[in-house]
C-alpha positions in Angstrom: 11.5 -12.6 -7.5 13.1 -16.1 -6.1 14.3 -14.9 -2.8 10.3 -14.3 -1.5 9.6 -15.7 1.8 7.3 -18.6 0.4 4.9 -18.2 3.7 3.6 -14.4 2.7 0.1 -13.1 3.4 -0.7 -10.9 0.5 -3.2 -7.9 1.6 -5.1 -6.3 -1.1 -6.1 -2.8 -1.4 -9.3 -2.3 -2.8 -12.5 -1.2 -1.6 -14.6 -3.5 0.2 -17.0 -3.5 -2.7 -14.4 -4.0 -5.3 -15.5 -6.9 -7.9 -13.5 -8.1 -10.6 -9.6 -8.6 -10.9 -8.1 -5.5 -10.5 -5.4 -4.8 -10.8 -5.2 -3.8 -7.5 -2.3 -3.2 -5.4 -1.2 -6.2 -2.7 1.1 -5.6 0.5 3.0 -8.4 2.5 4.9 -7.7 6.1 7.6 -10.1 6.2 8.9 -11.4 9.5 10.4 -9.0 12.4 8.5 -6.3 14.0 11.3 -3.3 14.0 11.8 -0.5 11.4 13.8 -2.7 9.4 11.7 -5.7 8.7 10.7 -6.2 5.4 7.5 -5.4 3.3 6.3 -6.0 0.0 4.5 -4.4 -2.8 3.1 -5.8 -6.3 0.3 -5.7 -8.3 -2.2 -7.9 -9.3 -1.6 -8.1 -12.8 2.0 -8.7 -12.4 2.6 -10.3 -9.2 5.6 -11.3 -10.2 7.1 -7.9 -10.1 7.9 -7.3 -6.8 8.8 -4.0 -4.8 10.7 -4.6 -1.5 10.8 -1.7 1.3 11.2 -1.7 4.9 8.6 -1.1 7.7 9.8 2.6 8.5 9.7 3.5 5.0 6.2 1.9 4.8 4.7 3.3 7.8 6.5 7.0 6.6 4.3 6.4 3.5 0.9 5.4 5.3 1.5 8.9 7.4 1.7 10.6 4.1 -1.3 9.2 2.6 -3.2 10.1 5.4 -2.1 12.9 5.8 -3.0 13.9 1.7 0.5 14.7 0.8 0.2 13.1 -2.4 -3.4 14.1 -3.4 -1.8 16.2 -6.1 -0.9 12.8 -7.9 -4.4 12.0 -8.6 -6.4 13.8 -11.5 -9.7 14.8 -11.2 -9.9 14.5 -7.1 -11.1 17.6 -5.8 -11.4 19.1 -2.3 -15.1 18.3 -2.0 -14.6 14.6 -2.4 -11.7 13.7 -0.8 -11.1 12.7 2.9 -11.2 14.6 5.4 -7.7 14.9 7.0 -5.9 15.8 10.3 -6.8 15.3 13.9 -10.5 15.3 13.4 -10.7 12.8 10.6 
């Protein structure tokens, strides 16, 4: 994708103790701080593919995750091992 804002700072998501290449998942906030600024999503393994949202979108999504609205995505996570949710997590 041409039209990237050369000056990103790509965030990976992986556990602290992550080793090796991945792939792993990389976030970048572009400029502006309202609901509309941009942020973008690739992976590792293809960093050229790029995934553009915008900041209310993103932060929607972050809500959701927490929240374990899309637990049911992921195989083999049970109740016992995942995080603890809600307003005493």
């Amino acid at each position: 994708m041409s039209d990237l804002p050369p000056d990103l700072t790509w965030e990976r998501a992986a556990p602290p103790d992550a080793t090796g290449p991945g792939p792993w998942i990389e976030i970048a906030f572009g400029e502006g701080d309202d609901g509309e600024a941009p942020v973008y999503i690739r992976e590792t393994s293809d960093p050229a593919n790029v995934v553009t949202t915008n900041r209310r979108k993103w932060d929607a999504f972050v809500l959701g995750v927490q929240a374990g609205e899309f637990d049911h995505f992921v195989e083999g996570v049970d109740d016992a091992t995942a995080p603890e949710t809600g307003p005493h997590a």
